[in-house]
N, CA, C and O atoms as CSV, one atom per row, in Angstrom:
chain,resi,resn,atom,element,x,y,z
A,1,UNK,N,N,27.077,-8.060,-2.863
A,1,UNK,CA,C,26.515,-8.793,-1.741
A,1,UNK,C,C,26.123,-7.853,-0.610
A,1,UNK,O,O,25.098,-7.877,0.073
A,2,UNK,N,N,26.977,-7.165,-0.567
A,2,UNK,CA,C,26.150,-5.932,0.744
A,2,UNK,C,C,25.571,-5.176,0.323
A,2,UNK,O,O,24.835,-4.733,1.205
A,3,UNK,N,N,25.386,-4.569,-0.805
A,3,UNK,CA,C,24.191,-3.967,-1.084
A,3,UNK,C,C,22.391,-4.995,-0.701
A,3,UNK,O,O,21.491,-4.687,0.081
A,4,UNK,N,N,22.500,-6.129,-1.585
A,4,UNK,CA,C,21.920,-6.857,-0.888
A,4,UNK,C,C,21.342,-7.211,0.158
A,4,UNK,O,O,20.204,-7.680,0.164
A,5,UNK,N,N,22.177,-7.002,1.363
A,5,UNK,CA,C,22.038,-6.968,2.948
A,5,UNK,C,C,21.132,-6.171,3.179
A,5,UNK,O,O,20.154,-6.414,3.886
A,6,UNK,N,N,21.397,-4.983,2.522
A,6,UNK,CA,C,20.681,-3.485,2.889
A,6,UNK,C,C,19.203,-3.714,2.599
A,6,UNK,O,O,18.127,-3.496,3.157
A,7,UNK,N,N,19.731,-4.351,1.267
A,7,UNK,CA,C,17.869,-4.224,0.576
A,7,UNK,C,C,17.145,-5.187,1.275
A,7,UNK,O,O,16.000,-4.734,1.296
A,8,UNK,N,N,17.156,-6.401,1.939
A,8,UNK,CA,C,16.771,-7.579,2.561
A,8,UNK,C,C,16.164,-7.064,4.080
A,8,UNK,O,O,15.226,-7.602,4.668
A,9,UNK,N,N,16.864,-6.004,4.511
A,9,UNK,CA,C,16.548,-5.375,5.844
A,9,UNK,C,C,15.472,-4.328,5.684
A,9,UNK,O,O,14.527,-4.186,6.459
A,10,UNK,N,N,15.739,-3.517,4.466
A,10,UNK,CA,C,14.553,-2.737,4.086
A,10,UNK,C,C,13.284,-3.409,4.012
A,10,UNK,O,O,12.242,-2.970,4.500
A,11,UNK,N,N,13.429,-4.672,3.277
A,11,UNK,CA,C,11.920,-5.226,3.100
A,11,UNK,C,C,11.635,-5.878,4.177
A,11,UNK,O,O,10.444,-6.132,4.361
A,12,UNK,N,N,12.397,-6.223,4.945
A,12,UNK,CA,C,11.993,-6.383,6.353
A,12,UNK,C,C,11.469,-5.468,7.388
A,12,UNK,O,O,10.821,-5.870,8.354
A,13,UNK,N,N,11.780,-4.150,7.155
A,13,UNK,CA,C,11.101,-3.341,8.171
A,13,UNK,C,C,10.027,-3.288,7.820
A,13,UNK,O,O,9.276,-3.377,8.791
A,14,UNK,N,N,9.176,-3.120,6.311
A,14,UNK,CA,C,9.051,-2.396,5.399
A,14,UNK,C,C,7.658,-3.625,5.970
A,14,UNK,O,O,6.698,-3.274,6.656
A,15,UNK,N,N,7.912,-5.093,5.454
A,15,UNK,CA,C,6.841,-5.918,5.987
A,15,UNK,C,C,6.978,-5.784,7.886
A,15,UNK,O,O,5.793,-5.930,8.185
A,16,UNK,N,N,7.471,-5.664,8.757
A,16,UNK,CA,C,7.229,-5.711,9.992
A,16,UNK,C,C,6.579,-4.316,10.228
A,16,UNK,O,O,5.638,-4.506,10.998
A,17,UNK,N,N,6.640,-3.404,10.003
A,17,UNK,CA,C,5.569,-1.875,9.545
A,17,UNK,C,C,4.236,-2.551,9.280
A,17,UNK,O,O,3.307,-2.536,10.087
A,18,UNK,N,N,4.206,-3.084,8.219
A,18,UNK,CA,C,2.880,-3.519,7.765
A,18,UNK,C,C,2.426,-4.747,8.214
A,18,UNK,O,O,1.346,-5.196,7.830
A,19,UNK,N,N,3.228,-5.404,9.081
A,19,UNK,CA,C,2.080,-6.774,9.702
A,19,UNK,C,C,1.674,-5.803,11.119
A,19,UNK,O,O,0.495,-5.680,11.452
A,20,UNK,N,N,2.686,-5.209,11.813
A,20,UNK,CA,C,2.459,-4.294,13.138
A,20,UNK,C,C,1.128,-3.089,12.821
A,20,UNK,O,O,0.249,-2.894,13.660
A,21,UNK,N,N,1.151,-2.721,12.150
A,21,UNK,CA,C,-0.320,-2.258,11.638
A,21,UNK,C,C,-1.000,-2.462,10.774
A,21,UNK,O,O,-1.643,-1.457,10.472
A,22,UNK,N,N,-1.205,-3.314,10.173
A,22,UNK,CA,C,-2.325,-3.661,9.480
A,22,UNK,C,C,-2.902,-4.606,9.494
A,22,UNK,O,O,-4.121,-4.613,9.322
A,23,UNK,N,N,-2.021,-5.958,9.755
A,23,UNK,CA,C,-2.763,-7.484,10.150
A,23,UNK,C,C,-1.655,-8.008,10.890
A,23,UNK,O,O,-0.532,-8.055,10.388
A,24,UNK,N,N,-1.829,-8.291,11.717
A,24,UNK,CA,C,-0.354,-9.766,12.723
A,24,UNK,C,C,-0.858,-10.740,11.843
A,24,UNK,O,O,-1.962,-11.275,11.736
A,25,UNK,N,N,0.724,-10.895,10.941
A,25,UNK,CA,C,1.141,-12.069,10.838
A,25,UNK,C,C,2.076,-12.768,10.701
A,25,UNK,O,O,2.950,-12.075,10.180
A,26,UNK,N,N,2.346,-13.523,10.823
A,26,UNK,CA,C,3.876,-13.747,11.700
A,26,UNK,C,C,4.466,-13.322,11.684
A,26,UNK,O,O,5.403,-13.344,10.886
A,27,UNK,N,N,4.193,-12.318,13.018
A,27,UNK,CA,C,5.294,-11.676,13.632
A,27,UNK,C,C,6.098,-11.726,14.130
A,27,UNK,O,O,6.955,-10.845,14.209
A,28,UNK,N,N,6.102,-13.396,14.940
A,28,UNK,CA,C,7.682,-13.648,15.372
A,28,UNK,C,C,8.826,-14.096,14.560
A,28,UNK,O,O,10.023,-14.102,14.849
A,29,UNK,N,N,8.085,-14.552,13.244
A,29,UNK,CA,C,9.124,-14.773,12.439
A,29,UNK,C,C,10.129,-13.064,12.014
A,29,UNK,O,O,11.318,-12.814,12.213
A,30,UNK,N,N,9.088,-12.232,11.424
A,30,UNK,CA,C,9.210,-11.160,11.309
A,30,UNK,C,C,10.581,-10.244,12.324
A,30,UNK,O,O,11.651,-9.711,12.031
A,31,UNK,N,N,9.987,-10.405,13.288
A,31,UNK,CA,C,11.153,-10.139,14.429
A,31,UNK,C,C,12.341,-10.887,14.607
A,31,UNK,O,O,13.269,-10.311,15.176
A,32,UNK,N,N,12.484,-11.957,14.266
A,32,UNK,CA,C,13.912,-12.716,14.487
A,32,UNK,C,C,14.173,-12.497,13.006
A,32,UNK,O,O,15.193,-11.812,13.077
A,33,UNK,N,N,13.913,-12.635,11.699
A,33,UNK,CA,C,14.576,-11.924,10.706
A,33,UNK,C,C,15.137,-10.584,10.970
A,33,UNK,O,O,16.356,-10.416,10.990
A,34,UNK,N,N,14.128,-9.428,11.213
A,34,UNK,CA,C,14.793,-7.905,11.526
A,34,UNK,C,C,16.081,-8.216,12.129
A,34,UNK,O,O,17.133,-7.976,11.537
A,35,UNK,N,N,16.023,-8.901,13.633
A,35,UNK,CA,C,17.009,-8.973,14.299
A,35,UNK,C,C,18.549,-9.187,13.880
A,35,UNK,O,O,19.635,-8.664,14.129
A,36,UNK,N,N,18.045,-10.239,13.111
A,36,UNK,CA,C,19.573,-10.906,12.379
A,36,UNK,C,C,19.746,-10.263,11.169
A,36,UNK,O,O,20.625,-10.671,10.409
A,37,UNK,N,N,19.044,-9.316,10.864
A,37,UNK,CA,C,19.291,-8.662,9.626
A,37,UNK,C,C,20.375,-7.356,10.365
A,37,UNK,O,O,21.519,-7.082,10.001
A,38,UNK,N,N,19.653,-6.772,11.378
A,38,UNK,CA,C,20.231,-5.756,11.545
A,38,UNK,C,C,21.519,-5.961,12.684
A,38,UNK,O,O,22.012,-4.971,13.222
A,39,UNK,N,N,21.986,-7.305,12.976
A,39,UNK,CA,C,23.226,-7.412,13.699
A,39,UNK,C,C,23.792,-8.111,12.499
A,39,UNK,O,O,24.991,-8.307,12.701
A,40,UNK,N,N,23.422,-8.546,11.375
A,40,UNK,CA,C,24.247,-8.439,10.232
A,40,UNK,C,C,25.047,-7.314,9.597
A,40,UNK,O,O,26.238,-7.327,9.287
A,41,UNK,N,N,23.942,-6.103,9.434
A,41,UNK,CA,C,24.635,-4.925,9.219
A,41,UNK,C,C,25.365,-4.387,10.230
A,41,UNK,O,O,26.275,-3.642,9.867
A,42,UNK,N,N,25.246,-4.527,11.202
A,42,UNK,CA,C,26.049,-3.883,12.692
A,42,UNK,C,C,27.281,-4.473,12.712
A,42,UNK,O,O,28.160,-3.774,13.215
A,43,UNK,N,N,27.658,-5.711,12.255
A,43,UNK,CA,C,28.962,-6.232,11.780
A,43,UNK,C,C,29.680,-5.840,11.138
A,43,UNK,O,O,30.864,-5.536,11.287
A,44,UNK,N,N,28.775,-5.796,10.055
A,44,UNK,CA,C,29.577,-5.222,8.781
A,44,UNK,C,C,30.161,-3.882,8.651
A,44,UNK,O,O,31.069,-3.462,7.934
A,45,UNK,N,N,29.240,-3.188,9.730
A,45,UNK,CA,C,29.674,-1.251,9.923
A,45,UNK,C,C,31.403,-1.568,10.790
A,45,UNK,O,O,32.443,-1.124,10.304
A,46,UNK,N,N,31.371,-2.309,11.961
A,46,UNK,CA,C,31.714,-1.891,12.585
A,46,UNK,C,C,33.259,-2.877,11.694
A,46,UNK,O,O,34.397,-2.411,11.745
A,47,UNK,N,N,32.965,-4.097,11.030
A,47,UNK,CA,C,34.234,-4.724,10.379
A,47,UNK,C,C,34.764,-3.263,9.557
A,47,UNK,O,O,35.986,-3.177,9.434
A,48,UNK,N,N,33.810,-1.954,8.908
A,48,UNK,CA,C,34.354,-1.633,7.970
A,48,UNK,C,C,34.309,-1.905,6.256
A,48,UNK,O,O,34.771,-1.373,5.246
A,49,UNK,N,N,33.483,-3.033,6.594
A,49,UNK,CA,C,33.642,-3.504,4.775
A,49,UNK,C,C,32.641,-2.862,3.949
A,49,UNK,O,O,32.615,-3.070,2.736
């Protein structure tokens, strides 16, 4: 399951990279995924697991 996490955040930068330069499209969705992706992992660093 946390490997998972990781990979879910990757393809999230990975598409917010590529809507931020190449076409806007939904980008606010885009941004509140990243967000909660990466205070997902910021949990998980700081729980340790």
């Amino acid at each position: 399951m946390g490997n998972l996490l990781y990979v879910i955040a990757v393809i999230l930068i990975i598409v917010w990279i590529f809507g931020a330069f190449v076409t806007p499209f939904g980008g606010g969705l885009i941004h509140i995924l990243l967000v909660i992706a990466i205070i997902a992992i910021l949990l998980r660093v700081i729980r340790g697991a």
